[in-house]
C-alpha positions in Angstrom: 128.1 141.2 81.7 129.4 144.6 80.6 127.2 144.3 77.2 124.1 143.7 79.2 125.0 146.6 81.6 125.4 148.5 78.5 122.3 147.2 76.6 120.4 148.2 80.2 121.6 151.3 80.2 120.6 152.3 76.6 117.4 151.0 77.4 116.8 153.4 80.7 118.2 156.5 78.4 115.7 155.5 75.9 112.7 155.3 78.3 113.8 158.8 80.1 114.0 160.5 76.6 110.6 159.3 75.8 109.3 160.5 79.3 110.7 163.9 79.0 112.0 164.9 75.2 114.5 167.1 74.4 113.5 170.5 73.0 113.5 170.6 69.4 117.2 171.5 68.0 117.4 174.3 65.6 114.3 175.9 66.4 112.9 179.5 65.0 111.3 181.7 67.4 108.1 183.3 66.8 106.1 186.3 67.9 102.9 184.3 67.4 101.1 184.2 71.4 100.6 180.8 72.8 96.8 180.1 73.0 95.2 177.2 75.1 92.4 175.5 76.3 91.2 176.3 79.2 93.4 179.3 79.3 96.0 178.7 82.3 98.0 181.8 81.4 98.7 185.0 83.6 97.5 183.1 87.0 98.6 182.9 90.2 98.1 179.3 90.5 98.2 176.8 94.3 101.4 175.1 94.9 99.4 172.2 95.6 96.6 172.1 92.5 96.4 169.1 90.4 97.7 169.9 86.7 96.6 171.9 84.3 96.3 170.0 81.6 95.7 172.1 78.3 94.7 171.8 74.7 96.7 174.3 72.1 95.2 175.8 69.5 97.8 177.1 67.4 97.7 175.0 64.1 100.3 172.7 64.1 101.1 168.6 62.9 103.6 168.2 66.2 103.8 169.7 69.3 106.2 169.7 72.5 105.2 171.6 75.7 107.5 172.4 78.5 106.8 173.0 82.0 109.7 174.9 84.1 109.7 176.5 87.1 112.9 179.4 87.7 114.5 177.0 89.7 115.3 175.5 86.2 113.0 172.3 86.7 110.9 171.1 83.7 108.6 168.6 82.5 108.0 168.0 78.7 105.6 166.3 76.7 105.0 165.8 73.1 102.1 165.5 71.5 100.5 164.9 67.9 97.2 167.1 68.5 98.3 169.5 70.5 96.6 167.8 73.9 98.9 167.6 77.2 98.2 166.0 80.3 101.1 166.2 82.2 102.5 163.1 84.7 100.7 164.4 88.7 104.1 163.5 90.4 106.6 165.5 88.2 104.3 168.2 88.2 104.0 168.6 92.0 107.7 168.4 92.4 107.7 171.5 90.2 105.6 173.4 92.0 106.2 172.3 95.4 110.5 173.2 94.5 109.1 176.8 93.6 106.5 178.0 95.9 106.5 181.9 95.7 107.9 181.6 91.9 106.9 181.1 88.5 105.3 178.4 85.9 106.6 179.1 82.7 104.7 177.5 79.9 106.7 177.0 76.7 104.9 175.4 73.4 106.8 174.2 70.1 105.2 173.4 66.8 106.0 172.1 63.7 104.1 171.7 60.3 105.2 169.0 57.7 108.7 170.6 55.7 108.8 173.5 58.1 111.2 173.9 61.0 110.3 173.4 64.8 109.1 177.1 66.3 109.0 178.6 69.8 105.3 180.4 70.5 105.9 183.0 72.6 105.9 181.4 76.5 103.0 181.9 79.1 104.0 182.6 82.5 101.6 182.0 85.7 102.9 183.0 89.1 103.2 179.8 92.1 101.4 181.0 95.1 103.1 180.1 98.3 99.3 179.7 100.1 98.1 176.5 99.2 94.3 175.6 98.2 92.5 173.4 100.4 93.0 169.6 99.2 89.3 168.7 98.6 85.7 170.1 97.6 82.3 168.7 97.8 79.8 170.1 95.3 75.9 168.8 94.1 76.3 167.0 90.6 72.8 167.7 88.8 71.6 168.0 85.4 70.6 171.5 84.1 66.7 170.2 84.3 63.6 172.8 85.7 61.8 170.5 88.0 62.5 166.9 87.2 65.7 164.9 87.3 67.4 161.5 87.3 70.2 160.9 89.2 72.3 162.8 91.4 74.7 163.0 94.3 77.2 165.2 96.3 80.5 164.4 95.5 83.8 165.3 96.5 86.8 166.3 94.6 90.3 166.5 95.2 92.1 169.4 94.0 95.3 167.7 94.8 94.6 165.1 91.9 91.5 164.5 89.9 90.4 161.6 92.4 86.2 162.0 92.5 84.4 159.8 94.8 80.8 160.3 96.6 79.4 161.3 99.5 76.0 160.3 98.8 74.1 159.5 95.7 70.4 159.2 95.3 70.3 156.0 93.4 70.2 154.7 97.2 67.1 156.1 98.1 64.7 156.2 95.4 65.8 158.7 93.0 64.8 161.5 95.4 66.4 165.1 95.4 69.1 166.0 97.9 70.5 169.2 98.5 72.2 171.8 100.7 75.0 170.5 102.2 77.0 172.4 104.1 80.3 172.2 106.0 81.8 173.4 109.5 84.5 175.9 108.4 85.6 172.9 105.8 85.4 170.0 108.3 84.8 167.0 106.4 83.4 165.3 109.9 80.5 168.3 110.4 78.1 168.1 107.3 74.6 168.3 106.6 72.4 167.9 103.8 68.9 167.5 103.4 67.3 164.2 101.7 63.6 165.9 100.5 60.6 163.7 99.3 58.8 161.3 101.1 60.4 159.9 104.2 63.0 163.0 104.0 64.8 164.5 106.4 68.4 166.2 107.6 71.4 164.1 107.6 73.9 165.8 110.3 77.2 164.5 111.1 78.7 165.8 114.3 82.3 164.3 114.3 81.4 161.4 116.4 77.4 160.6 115.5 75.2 161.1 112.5 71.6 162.0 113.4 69.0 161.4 110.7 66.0 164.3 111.7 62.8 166.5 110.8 63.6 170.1 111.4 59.5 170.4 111.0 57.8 171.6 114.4 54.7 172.0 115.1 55.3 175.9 115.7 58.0 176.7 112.5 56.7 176.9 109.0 58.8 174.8 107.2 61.7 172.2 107.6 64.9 173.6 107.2 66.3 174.9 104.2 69.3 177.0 103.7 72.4 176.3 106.8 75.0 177.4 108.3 76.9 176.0 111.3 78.4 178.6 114.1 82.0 177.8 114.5 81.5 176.6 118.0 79.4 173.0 116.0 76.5 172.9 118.4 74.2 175.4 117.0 73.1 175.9 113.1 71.3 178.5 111.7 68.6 177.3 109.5 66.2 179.6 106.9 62.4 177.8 106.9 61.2 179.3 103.4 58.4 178.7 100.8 59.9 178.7 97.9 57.9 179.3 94.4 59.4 178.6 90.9 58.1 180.1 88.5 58.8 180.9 84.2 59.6 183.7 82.2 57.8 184.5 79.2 60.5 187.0 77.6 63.1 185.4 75.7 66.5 185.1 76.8 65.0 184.6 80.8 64.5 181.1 81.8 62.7 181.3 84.9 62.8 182.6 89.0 62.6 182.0 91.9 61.0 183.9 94.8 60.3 183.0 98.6 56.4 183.9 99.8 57.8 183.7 103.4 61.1 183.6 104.9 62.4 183.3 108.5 65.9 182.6 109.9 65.5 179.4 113.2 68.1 177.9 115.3 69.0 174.4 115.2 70.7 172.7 118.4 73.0 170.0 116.9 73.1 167.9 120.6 69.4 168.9 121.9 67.8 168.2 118.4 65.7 171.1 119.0 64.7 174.3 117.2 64.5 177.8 118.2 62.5 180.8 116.6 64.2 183.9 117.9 61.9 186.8 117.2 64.8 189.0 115.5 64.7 186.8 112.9 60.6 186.0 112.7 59.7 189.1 111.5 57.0 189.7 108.9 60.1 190.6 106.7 62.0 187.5 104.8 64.7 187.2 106.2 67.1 184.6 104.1 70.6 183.2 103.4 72.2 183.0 107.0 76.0 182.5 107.7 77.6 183.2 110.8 80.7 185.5 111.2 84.2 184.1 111.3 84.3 184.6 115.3 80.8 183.4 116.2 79.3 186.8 117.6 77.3 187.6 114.7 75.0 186.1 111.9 74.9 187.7 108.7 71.4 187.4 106.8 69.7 188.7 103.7 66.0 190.4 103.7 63.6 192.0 101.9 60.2 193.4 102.4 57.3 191.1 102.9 56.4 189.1 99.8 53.6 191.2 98.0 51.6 189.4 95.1 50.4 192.5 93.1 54.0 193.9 93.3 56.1 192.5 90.3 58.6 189.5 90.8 61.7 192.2 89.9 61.1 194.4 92.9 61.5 192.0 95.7 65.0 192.9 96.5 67.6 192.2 99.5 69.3 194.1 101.8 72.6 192.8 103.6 72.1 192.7 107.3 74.3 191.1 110.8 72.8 190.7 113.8 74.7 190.3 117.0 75.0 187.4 118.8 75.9 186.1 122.4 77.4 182.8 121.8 76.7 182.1 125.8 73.6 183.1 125.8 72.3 182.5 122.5 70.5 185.4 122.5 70.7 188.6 119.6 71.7 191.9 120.0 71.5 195.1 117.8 70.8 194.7 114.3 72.9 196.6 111.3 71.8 197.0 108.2 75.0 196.5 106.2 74.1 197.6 102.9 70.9 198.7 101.2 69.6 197.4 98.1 68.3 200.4 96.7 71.4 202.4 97.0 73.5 199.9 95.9 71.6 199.4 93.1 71.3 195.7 93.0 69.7 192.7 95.1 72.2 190.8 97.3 72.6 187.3 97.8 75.2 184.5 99.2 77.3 186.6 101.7 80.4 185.7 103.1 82.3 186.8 105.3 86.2 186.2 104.3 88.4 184.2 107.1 90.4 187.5 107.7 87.0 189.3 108.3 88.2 192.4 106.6 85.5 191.9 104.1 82.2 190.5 102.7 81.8 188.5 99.4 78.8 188.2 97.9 76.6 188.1 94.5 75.0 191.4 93.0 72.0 190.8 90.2 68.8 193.0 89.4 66.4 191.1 91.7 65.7 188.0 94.4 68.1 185.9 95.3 68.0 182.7 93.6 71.2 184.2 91.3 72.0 180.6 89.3 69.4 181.7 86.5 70.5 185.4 86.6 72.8 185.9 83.6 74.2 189.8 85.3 74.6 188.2 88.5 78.0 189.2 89.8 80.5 188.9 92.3 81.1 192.2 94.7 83.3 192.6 97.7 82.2 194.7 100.8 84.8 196.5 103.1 83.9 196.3 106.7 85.9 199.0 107.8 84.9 201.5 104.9 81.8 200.6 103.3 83.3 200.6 100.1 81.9 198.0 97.4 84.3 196.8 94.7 83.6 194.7 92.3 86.7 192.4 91.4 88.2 191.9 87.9 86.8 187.5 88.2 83.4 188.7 86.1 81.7 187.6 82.8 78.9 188.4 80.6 77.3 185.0 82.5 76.0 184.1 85.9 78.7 184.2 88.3 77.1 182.8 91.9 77.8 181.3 95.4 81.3 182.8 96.3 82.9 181.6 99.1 86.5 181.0 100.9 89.6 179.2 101.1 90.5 178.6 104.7 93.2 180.8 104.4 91.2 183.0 102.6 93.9 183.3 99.7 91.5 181.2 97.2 88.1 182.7 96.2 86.2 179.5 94.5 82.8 180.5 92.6 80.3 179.2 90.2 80.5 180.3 86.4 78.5 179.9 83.2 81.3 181.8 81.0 81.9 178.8 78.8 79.1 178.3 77.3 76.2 179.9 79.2 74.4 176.5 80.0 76.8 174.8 82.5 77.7 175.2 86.1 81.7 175.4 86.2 84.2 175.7 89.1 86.6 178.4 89.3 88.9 179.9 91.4 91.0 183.5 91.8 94.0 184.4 94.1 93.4 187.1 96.6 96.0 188.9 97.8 96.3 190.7 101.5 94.4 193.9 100.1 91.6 192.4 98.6 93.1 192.0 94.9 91.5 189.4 93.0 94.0 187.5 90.4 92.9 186.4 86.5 90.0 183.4 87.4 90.6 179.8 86.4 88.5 177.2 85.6 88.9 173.9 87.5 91.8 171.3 86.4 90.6 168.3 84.5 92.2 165.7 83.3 90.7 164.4 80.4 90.9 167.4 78.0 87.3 166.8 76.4 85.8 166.7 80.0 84.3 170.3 79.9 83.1 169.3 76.3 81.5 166.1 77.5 80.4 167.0 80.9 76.3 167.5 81.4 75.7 168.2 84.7 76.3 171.2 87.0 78.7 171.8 90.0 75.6 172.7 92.3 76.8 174.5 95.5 80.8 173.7 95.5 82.4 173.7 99.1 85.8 174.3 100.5 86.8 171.1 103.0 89.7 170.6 104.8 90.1 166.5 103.6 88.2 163.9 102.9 84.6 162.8 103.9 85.6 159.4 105.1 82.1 158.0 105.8 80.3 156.8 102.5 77.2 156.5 100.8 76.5 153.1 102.1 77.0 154.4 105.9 74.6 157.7 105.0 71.8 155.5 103.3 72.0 153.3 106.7 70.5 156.2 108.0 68.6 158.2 105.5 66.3 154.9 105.2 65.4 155.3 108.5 62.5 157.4 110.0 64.1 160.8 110.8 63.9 161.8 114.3 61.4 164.5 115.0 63.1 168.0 116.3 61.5 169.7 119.3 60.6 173.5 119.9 62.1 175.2 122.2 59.1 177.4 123.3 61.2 179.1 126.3 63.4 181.0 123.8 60.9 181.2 120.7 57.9 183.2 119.1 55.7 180.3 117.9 54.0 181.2 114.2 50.3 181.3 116.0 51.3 183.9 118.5 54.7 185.1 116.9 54.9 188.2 114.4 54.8 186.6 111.2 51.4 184.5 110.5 50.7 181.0 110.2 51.4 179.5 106.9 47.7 178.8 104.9 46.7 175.6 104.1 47.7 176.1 100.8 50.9 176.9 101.3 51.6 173.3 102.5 54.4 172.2 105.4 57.4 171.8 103.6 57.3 174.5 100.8 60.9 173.6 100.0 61.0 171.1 96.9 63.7 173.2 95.4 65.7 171.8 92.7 68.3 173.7 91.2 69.4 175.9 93.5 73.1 177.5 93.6 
């Protein structure tokens, strides 16, 4: 009995050593810097992110990373190429035992009849504010107009876990797009299913209405959303929307509205309103309601003029008041102005403290996904100032927007490679400082190598969309339920300020494709 106790023993020592290796005895070490793809080094990274798993690429025949946190916990790994995906439950134990200090990241190398050698260690700071657990993003190839399949899926950030919402191998292959959350909740969504037999999906925490934001007296169905915090009133845009192609090289192509006008969507009455604040002959674009409800922010530009070239159609940012009991606007503001800022504007948000705006900067329009200068800016409230924080590339950065907390700013970037949609996220601190940007965790180490398709549109949620494809497609091949117009409260567009749409302008101008 004691030789098998013994024999049992040597066998667990064996298996622990294998799991988490010694460090290399006898070791030199060097001043050469320790460099790794994607680059997790400098952060301040989420207590609760999945790992970040790296490749190193410092020539070398063996390898052995450590992970420690300054309480003195590690993780290590070896590795014959220089690839490290580290085990999820050790590595939250790490994090979650240090919330507030540091990741150290410590890589050792050998080469055949050389000694073992330290690189010199990267250190990343542990946030005590945690991310929130999921996102839902568009998955899309980087076509023009046509495409194959796609789907919104959701993500957790906890693990790698992926699963969908809904994919359009269900309904024909047709486009879907636009979905947007209440404040994160994964029980208040909408997206739009376009194509014949389309309509709105909206999801209300108890029901899911399939309708046709189309009326009669609106120009469009609707397009862009956002809900008001309250859940029982969304604010739509109604746009047609023209894509068009560059003939200078180095520009693939843009897009530009022809008209543009902001509608209210009651989730319970199923019935639209066209407030004439927002019906002007102006385009007004984009909305997204303040954190507290009693405003909408908005973008909009001059009426669309043909003999006036594409590049001169820029936006201003504007916030309207709003009586929540009412439903009624107030006085309009004029937040900033495109021509003294220099730059169109695009994607506002407000962050969850409400000390200030995020939004994209780029030469002209709005449609900022094909925009190689777009940029990320931040707008004080209180001063006016705009900054622009230190997340930027030489590619398109687009569609900022806010961890519930608002200590995570996530956003769009084609830095790796110029072609691709990625995820990334910064830290921002109490005073509006943005840490070094990170490119989402994967963990297969060739999956930003591999990976054809863009993250269209990703989304902050609070958990997990627990309805699936097969309960949405239940709906979606049904025939949407028409909205009604609330003429009371509404300029109609055959008596309202902006004109009804031409013929040729069609009812649902809104086939877009590759939006951010």
């Amino acid at each position: 009995m004691l030789q098998k106790n013994s024999l049992l023993a040597f066998i667990l020592l064996f298996l622990a050593m294998g799991c988490n290796p010694s460090r290399p005895g006898g070791y030199e070490q060097s001043d050469e810097s320790l460099e790794i793809y994607p680059d997790y080094t400098s952060l301040i990274i989420p207590p609760n992110i999945a790992p970040l798993n790296f490749q190193v690429l410092n020539p070398g025949e063996q390898f052995l990373a450590e992970i420690s946190n300054s309480r003195n916990n590690s993780i290590r790994v070896k590795s014959r190429t220089g690839s490290f995906q580290f085990p999820l439950k050790a590595w939250k134990r790490i994090l979650d035992k240090d919330r507030g200090g540091a990741l150290t990241v410590s890589v050792y190398v050998k080469n055949r009849g050389e000694k073992w050698k330290a690189l010199v260690p990267a250190r990343n700071e542990i946030s005590d504010d945690d991310i929130d657990p999921y996102l839902a993003f568009r998955k899309i190839a980087p076509a023009n107009i046509l495409w194959g399949e796609m789907g919104i899926y959701q993500r957790s950030l906890e693990s790698f876990r992926e699963t969908p919402i809904m994919v359009n191998t269900l309904t024909g292959k047709n486009c879907m797009n636009c979905h947007t959350f209440n404040s994160g909740d994964p029980e208040q969504v909408l997206f739009h299913m376009r194509g014949p037999g389309g309509g709105t999906i909206v999801t209300d925490r108890e029901n899911i209405h399939f309708v046709d934001t189309k009326t009669d007296q609106t120009r469009a169905a609707g397009v862009y959303a956002s809900w008001h915090p309250e859940g029982e009133v969304i604010a739509f845009s109604v746009n047609k929307i023209n894509q068009s192609f560059h003939s200078q090289i180095g520009k693939l192509l843009y897009v530009v509205d022809k008209y543009s006008d902001i509608v209210l969507y009651d989730v319970k009455a199923n019935s639209i309103t066209r407030p004439a604040e927002l019906a002007t002959e102006k385009l007004e674009n984009l909305p997204n309601w303040a954190n507290d409800g009693q405003s909408l922010y908005f973008i909009c530009a001059d009426k669309d003029v043909d003999s006036l070239p594409y590049t001169s159609r820029i936006y201003n940012l504007m916030n309207i008041a709003y009586d929540k009991e009412t439903r009624e606007f107030g006085s309009l503001d004029t937040l900033i102005k495109a021509k003294e800022f220099g730059h169109s504007i695009t994607h506002p948000r407000e962050s969850p403290n409400s000390d200030f705006i995020s939004f994209i900067g780029l030469d002209y329009g709005y449609f900022s996904i094909f925009n190689k200068e777009a940029n990320i800016y931040f707008f004080n409230k209180e001063t006016g100032e705009i900054t622009m924080p230190p997340v930027n590339s030489e590619f398109t950065e687009s569609y900022p927007s806010w961890s519930r907390n608002g200590s995570w700013l996530m956003f769009v970037s084609k830095r790796d490679e110029g072609r691709f949609s990625q995820v990334w996220f910064s830290h921002i601190d109490e005073n509006g400082i943005a840490g070094k940007a990170f490119v989402m965790p994967q963990k297969d180490l060739d999956f930003y190598k591999d990976y054809l398709y863009n993250y269209n549109r990703p989304e902050f949620i609070s958990g997990k969309v627990k309805r699936n494809p097969r309960k949405f497609f239940s709906y979606a091949k049904t025939k949407p339920v028409p909205s009604t117009f609330n003429e009371a409260s509404s300029v109609s567009i055959s008596s309202g300020a902006t004109v009804l749409a031409s013929p040729a302008d069609g009812a649902g101008g809104d086939e877009h494709y590759n939006h951010d």
